[in-house]
N, C-alpha and C positions, 0 to 999 in steps of 0.2 A: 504494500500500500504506500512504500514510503516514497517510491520511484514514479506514482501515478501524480499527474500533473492537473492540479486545477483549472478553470477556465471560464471565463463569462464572455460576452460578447455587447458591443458598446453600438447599438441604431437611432437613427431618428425619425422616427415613425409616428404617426398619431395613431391612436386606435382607434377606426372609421365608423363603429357603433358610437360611441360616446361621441363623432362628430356630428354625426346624422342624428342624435338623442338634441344636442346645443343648437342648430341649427332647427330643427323643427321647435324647438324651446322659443327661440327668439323668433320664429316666424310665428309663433301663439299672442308672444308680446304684442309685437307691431299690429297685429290685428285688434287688439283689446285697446291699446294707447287711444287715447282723445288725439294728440296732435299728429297722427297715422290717421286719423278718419280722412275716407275718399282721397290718400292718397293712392299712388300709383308705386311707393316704396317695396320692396319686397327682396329678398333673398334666395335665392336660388343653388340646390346641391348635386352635382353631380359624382358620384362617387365611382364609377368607374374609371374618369378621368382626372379625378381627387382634385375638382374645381370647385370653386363656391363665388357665384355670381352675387354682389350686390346692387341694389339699384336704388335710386333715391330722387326724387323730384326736381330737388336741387344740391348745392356742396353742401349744404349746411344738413340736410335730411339724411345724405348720403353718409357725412361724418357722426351722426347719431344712429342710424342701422348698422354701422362700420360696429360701433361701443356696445350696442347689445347684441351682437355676435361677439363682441370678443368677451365681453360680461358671461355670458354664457359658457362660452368654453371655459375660462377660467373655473365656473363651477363645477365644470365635469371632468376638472382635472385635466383638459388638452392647452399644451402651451399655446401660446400668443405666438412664438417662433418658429412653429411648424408650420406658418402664414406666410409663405410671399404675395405683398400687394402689387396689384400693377399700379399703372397711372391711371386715374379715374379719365372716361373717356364720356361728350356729350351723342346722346341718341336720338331715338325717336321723341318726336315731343317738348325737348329742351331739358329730358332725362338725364341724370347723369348713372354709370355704371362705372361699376367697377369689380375686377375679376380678381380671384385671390388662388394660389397655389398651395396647396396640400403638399409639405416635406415627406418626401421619402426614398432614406439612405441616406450615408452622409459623402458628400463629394470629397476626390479624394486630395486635393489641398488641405480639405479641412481634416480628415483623416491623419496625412501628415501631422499636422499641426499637433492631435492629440495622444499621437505618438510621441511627439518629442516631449511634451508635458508629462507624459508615462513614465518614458525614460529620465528625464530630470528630476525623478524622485525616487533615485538611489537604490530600489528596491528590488529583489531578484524578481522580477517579471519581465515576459516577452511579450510586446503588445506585437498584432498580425494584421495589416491592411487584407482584408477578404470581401473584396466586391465592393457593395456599401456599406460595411460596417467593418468593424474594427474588433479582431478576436486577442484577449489578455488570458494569457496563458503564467503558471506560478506552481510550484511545488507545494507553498503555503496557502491555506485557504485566506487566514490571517492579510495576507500582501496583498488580496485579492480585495478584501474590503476596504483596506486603507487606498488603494487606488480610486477605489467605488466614492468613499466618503472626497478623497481629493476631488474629486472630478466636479460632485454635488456642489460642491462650495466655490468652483472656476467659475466663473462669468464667461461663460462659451457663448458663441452667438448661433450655436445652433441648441435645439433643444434634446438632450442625449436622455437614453432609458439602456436599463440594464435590462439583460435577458440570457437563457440559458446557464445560468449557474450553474457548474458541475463540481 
């Protein structure tokens, strides 16, 4: 047992129930809101393509359906960071839209990046670029948390989740 090596693996992924949970959340809101009556505001999920359309009458509507989507994930536990916004764009009507990107995997600059954070904490671990994610391999379970807790407390600008503990 003593030669078997531990290992977890480091993604950035939302998990697409609890988005589709926030998102029908805030599309309840805006329905019920007084200052949502008769408009044309609305949110929009596609999850196969791990898109989430916003829509908003004007900027000012569009940066308040913006807040209660992201109010909502925040209560179901999905980062703010797993959010790429575009530029909000004018449409039909004098609408504005705006389209946001669902995170998934971490590219591999960033990857990079949380290797060498790995390795500049002295510890016997092998971190492993693997596709989108990043596998931390260690003899000690012990090295494996202290990594885990390191990582919790970096200000990373992507949003990381552990998985696969073995």
């Amino acid at each position: 047992m003593a030669k078997d090596n531990f290992s977890f693996d480091i993604v950035s992924e939302a998990d697409l129930q609890e988005v589709d949970n926030a998102v029908n959340q805030a599309k309840k809101e805006l329905m019920q809101r007084f200052d949502f009556k008769g408009s044309k505001s609305s949110i929009e999920y596609n999850r196969v393509e791990k898109k989430i359309t916003l829509t908003g009458d004007d900027d000012f509507k569009l940066r308040s359906v913006r807040e209660i989507l992201s109010g909502k994930l925040a209560k179901r536990g999905v980062s703010i960071k797993l959010l790429t916004f575009h530029e909000p764009q004018k449409v039909f009507g004098g609408c504005f839209q705006q389209a946001a990107d669902l995170a998934s995997g971490i590219p591999h600059e960033k990857a990079k990046e949380l290797v060498k954070i790995i390795k500049g904490l002295g510890l016997k671990v092998q971190p492993q670029i693997e596709a989108e994610k990043v596998r931390v391999f260690s003899p000690k379970k012990d090295d494996l948390q202290v990594v885990i807790a390191h990582l919790r407390k970096t200000e990373f600008p992507l949003a990381l989740s552990f998985c696969n503990y073995r």
